[in-house]
N, C-alpha and C positions, 0 to 999 in steps of 0.2 A: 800571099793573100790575094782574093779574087780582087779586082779593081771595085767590082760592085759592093762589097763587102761593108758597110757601116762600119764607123769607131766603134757604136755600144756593141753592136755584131760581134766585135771581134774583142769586147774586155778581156782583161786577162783571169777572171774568177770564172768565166765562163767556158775557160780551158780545162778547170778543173770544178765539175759540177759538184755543189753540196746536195744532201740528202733534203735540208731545208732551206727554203727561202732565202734572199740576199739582196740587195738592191743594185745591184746590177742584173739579176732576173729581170726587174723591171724595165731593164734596158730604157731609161730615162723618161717613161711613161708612167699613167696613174692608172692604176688596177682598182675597181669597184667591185668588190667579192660579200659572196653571203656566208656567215659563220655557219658554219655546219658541227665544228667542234671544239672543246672547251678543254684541255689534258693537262696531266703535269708528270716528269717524266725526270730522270735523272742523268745529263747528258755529260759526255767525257768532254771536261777544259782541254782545249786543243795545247799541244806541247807539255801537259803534264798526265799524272795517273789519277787524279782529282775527278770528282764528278759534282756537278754543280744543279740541284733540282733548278727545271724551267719550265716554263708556261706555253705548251705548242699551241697553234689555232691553226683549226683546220678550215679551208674554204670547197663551199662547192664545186667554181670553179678551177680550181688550182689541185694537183697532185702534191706540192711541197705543203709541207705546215713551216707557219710561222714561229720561231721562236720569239716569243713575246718578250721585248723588256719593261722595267718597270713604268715607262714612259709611254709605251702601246697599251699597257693595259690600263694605268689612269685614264688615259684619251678615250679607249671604250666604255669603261667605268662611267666618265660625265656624259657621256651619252647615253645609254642602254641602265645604268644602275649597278651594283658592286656585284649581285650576283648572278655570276659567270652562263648561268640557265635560261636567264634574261635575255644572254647576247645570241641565242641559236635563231636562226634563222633572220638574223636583221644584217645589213650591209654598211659598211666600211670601204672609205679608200683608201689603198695603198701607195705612198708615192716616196719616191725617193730622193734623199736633201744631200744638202755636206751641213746643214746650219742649221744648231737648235731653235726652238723658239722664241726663244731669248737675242738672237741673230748671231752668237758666239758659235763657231765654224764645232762640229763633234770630231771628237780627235776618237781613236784606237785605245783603248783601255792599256793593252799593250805595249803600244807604242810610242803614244804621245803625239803622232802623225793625225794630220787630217784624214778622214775618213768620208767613207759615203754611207747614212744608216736609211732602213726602211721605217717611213711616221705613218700615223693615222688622223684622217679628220672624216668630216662628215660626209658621204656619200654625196656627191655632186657639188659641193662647196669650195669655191677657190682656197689657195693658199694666202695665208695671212704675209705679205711682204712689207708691210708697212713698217716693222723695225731692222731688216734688211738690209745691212750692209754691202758693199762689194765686196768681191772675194778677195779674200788676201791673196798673193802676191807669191807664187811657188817657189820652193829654192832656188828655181833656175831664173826665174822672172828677178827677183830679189838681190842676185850677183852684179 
């Protein structure tokens, strides 16, 4: 690895590029994007033959669509109104956490491991840290 190289530079989901959006895309920055599009789509559960309808959002500036979960799209929702025709052309930031809003760290559906997910709030609006815990303490911090 180049000496020059960043940690986020060099994550490891960045070795293997998705088709859509991740939060490690955002490479630990906030992305201010304008919805350009509104779809829903039936994508394959990674590790089975299942497909799971989901919610992409397209941005101007960005080539990935977002896979929306249910959590992105209420957060658009109280902003812009439930319906989704509403939200074209208005802006949203992207940013990326380990900790719900609630301050409880989001684990891997899969896994039960902490994770990093992609939220949404209001287009130039800080992050709410006021019930913001410190971060737990990694297996290895923990021994």
């Amino acid at each position: 690895m180049a000496a020059s190289q960043s940690k986020l530079e060099s994550h490891w989901r960045l070795m293997y590029p998705s088709k859509y959006l991740c939060a490690a895309d955002l490479r630990g920055q906030d992305y201010t994007l304008t919805i350009k599009s509104v779809s829903v789509d039936d994508l394959q559960v990674v590790g089975t033959a299942q497909k799971k309808r989901s919610v992409l959002i397209g941005f101007e500036e960005a080539e990935k669509k977002l896979v929306a979960n249910k959590t992105n799209l209420t957060d658009i929702a109280s902003l812009y109104g439930a319906l989704t025709d509403d939200w074209l052309g208005k802006t949203v930031t992207l940013y990326p956490t380990k900790k719900e809003k609630t301050g409880k760290r989001i684990k891997d559906p899969n896994t039960g491991k902490g994770c990093e997910a992609i939220r949404i709030r209001t287009a130039g609006s800080e992050p709410d840290t006021t019930n913001e815990p410190a971060d737990e303490p990694s297996e290895e911090q923990s021994k």
